[in-house]
Backbone bond lengths (Angstrom), bond angles and torsions (degrees), N, CA, C in turn:
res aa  C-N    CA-C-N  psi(-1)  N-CA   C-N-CA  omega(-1)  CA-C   N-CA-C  phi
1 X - - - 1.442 - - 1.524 109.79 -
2 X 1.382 106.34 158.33 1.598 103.97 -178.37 1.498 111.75 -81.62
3 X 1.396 103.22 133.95 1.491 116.77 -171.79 1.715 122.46 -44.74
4 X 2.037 95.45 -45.01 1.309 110.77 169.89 1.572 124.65 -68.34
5 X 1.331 127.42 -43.55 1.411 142.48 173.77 1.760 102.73 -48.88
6 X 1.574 101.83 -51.07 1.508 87.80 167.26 1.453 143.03 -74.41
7 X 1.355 125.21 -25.10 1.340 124.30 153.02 1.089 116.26 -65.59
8 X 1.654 132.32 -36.02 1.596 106.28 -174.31 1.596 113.64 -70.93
9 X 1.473 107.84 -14.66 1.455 118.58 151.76 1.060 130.12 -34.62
10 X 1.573 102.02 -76.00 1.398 109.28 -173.54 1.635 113.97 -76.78
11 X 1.537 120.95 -24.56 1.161 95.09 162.21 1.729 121.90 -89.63
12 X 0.894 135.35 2.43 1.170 127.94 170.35 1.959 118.31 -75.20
13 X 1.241 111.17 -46.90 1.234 118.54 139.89 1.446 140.35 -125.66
14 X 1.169 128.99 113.56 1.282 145.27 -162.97 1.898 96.17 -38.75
15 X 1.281 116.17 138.47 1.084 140.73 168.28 1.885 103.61 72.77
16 X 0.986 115.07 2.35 1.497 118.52 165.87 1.171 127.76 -48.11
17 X 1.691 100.54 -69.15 1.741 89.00 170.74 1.354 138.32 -61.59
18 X 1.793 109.43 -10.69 1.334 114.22 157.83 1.158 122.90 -56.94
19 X 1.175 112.31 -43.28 1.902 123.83 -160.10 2.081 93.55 -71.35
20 X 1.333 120.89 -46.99 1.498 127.36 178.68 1.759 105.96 -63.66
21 X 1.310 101.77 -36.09 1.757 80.82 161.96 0.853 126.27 -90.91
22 X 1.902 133.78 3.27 1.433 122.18 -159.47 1.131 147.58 103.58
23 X 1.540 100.06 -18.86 1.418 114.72 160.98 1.269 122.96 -95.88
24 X 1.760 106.44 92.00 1.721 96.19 -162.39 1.637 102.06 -97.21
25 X 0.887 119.31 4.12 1.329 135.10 171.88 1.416 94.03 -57.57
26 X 1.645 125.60 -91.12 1.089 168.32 -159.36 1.713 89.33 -49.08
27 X 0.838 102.43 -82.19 1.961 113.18 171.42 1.209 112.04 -28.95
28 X 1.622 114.72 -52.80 1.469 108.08 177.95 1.216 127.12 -67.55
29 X 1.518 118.92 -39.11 1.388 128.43 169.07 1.209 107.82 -55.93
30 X 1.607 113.32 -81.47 1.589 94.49 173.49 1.376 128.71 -12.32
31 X 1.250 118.10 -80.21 1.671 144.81 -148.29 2.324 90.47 -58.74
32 X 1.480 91.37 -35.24 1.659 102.65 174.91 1.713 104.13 -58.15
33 X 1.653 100.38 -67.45 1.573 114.29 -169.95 1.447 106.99 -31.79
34 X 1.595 119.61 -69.91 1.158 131.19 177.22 1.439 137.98 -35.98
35 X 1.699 106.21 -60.13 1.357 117.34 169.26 1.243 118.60 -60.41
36 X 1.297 126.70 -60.72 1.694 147.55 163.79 1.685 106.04 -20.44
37 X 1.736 101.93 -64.03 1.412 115.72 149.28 1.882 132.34 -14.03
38 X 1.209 94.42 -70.74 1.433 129.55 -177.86 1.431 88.07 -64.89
39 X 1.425 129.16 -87.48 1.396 137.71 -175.27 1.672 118.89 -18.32
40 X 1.642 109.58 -57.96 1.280 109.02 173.59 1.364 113.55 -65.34
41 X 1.381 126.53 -31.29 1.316 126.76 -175.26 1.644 108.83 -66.50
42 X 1.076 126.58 -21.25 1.347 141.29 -157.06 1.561 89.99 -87.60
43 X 1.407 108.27 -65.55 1.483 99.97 -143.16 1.674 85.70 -97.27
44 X 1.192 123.44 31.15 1.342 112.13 155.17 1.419 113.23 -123.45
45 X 1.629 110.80 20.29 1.084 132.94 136.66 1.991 111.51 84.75
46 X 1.537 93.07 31.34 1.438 121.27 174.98 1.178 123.58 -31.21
47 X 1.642 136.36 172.07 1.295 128.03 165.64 1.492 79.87 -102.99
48 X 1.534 96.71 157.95 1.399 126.40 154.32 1.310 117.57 -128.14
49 X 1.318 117.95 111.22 1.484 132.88 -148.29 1.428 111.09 -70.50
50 X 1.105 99.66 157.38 1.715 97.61 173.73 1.443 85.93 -167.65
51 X 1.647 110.73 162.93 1.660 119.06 -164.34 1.391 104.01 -94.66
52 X 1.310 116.26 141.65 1.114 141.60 -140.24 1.838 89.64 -131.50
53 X 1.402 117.73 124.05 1.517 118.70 175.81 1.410 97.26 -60.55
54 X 1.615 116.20 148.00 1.326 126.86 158.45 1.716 115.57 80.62
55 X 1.827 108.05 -7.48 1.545 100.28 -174.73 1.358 89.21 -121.50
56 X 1.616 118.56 105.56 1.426 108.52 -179.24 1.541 118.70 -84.33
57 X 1.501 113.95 14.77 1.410 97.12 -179.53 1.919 104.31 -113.89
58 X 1.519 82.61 16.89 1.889 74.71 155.83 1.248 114.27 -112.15
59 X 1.985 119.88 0.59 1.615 93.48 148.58 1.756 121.39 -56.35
60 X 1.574 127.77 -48.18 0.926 96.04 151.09 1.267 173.49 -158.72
61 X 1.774 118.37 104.09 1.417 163.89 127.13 1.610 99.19 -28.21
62 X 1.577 109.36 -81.07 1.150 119.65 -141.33 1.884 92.11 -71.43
63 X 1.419 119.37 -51.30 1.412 120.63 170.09 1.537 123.65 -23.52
64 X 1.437 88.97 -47.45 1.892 110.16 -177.48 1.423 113.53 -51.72
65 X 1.155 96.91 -42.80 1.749 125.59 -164.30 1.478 108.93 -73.08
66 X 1.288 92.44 -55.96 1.725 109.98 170.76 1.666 119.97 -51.23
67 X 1.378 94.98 -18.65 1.418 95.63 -177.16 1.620 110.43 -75.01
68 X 1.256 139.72 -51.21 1.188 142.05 158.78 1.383 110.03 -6.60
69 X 1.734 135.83 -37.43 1.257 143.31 163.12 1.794 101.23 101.55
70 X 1.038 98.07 -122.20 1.737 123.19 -167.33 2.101 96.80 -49.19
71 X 1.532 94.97 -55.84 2.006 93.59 -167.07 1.436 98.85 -58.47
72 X 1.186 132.59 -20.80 1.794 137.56 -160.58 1.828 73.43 -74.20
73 X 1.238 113.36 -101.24 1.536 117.75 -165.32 1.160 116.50 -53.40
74 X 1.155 137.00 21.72 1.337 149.21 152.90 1.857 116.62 -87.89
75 X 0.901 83.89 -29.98 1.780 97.43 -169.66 1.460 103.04 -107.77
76 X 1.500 123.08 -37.35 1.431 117.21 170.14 1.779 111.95 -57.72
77 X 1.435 83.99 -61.41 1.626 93.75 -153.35 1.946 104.81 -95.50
78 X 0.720 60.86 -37.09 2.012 69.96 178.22 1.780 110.28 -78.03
79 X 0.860 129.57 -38.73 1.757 136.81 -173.36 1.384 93.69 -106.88
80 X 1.508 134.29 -42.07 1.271 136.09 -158.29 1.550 120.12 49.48
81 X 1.468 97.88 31.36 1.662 116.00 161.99 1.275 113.72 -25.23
82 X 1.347 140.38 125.72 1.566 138.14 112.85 1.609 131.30 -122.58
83 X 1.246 99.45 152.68 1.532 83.19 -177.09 1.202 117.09 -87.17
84 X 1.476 99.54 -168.72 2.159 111.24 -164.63 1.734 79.97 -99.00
85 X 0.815 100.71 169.42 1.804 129.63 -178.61 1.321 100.41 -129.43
86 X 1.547 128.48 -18.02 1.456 108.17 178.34 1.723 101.56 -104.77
87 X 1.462 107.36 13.69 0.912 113.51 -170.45 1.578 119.88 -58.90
88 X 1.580 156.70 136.31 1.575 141.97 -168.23 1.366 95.49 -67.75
89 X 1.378 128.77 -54.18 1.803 138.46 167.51 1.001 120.44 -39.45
90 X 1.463 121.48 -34.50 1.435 122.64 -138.05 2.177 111.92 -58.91
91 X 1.721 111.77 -32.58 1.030 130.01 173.02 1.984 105.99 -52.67
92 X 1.158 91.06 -73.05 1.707 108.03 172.00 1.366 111.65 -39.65
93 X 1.102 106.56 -49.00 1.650 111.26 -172.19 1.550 117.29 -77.34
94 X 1.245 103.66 -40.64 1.891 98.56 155.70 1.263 123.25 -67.53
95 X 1.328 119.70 -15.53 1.569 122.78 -174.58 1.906 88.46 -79.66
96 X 1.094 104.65 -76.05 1.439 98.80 -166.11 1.747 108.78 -61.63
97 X 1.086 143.31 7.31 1.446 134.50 -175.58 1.807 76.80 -108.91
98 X 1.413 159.43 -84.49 1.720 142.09 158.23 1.204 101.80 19.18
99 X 1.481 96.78 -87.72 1.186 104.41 173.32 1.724 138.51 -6.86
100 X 1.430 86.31 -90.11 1.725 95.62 157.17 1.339 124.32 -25.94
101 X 1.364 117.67 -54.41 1.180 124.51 -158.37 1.529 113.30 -80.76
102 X 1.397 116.89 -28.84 1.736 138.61 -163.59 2.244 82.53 -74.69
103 X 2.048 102.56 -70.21 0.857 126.87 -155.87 1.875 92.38 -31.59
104 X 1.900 108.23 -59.08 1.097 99.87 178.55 1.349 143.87 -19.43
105 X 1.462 89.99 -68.27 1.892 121.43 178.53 1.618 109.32 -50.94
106 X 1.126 115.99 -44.20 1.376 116.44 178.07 1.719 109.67 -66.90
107 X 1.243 118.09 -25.31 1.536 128.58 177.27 1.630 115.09 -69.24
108 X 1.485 90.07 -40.19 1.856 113.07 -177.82 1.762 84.32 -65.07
109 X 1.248 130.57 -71.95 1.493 112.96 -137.99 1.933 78.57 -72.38
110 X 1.623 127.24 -59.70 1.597 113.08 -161.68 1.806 95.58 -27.34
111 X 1.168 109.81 -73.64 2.000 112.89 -173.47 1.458 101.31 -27.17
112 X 1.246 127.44 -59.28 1.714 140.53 -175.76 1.950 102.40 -42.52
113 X 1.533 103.34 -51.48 1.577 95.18 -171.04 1.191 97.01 -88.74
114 X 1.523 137.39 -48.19 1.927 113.64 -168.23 1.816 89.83 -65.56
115 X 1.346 148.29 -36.67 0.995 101.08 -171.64 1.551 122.97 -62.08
116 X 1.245 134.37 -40.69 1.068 159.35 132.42 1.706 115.98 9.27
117 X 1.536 100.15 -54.18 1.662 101.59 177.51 1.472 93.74 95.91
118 X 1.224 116.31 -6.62 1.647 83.85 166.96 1.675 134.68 -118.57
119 X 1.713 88.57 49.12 1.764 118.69 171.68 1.650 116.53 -175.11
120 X 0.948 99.37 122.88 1.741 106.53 -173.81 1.473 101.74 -73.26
């Protein structure tokens, strides 16, 4: 399979480019890890980053975030998600919604090498 077709897969939705090579096992867990991820971050009422003039290290925050793919612009722009700041979670809940997003990226490049052949 093409190396590229599978990351824009897998990052667009988490565990995708697994499922196009075959590992639907692997895809599903993933695609679980992530959202589940995302989920706690949500309802503990997380930031989900976006860049902020003058603070350059939430370009990248917000990059991180972005990585998750499709739920990032789903929750930005589509739900128009943000979290509370007075929230008791609110710390926790940005850690694990990062989270999400990093966990992704690391899924995008694994998809990048088995397509590749150089990891089963």
């Amino acid at each position: 399979m093409n190396p590229y077709a599978a990351a824009v897969a897998a990052w667009l939705v988490p565990g995708a480019g697994h499922l196009l090579l075959g590992r639907r096992a692997r895809g599903v867990l993933f695609c679980a890890l992530v959202l589940i991820s995302l989920a706690i971050g949500c309802k503990l009422h997380g930031n989900l980053y976006q860049v902020v003039p003058g603070q350059p290290l939430t370009w990248l925050a917000t990059f991180g975030t972005m990585g998750m793919g499709l739920p990032y612009f789903a929750l930005r722009y589509g739900l128009d998600y943000r979290g509370e700041v007075v929230a008791a979670g609110y710390e926790y809940g940005t850690a694990f919604i990062l989270t999400a997003g990093l966990m992704n990226l690391l899924l995008v490049l694994d998809a990048w090498d088995i397509a590749l052949g150089k990891k089963e």
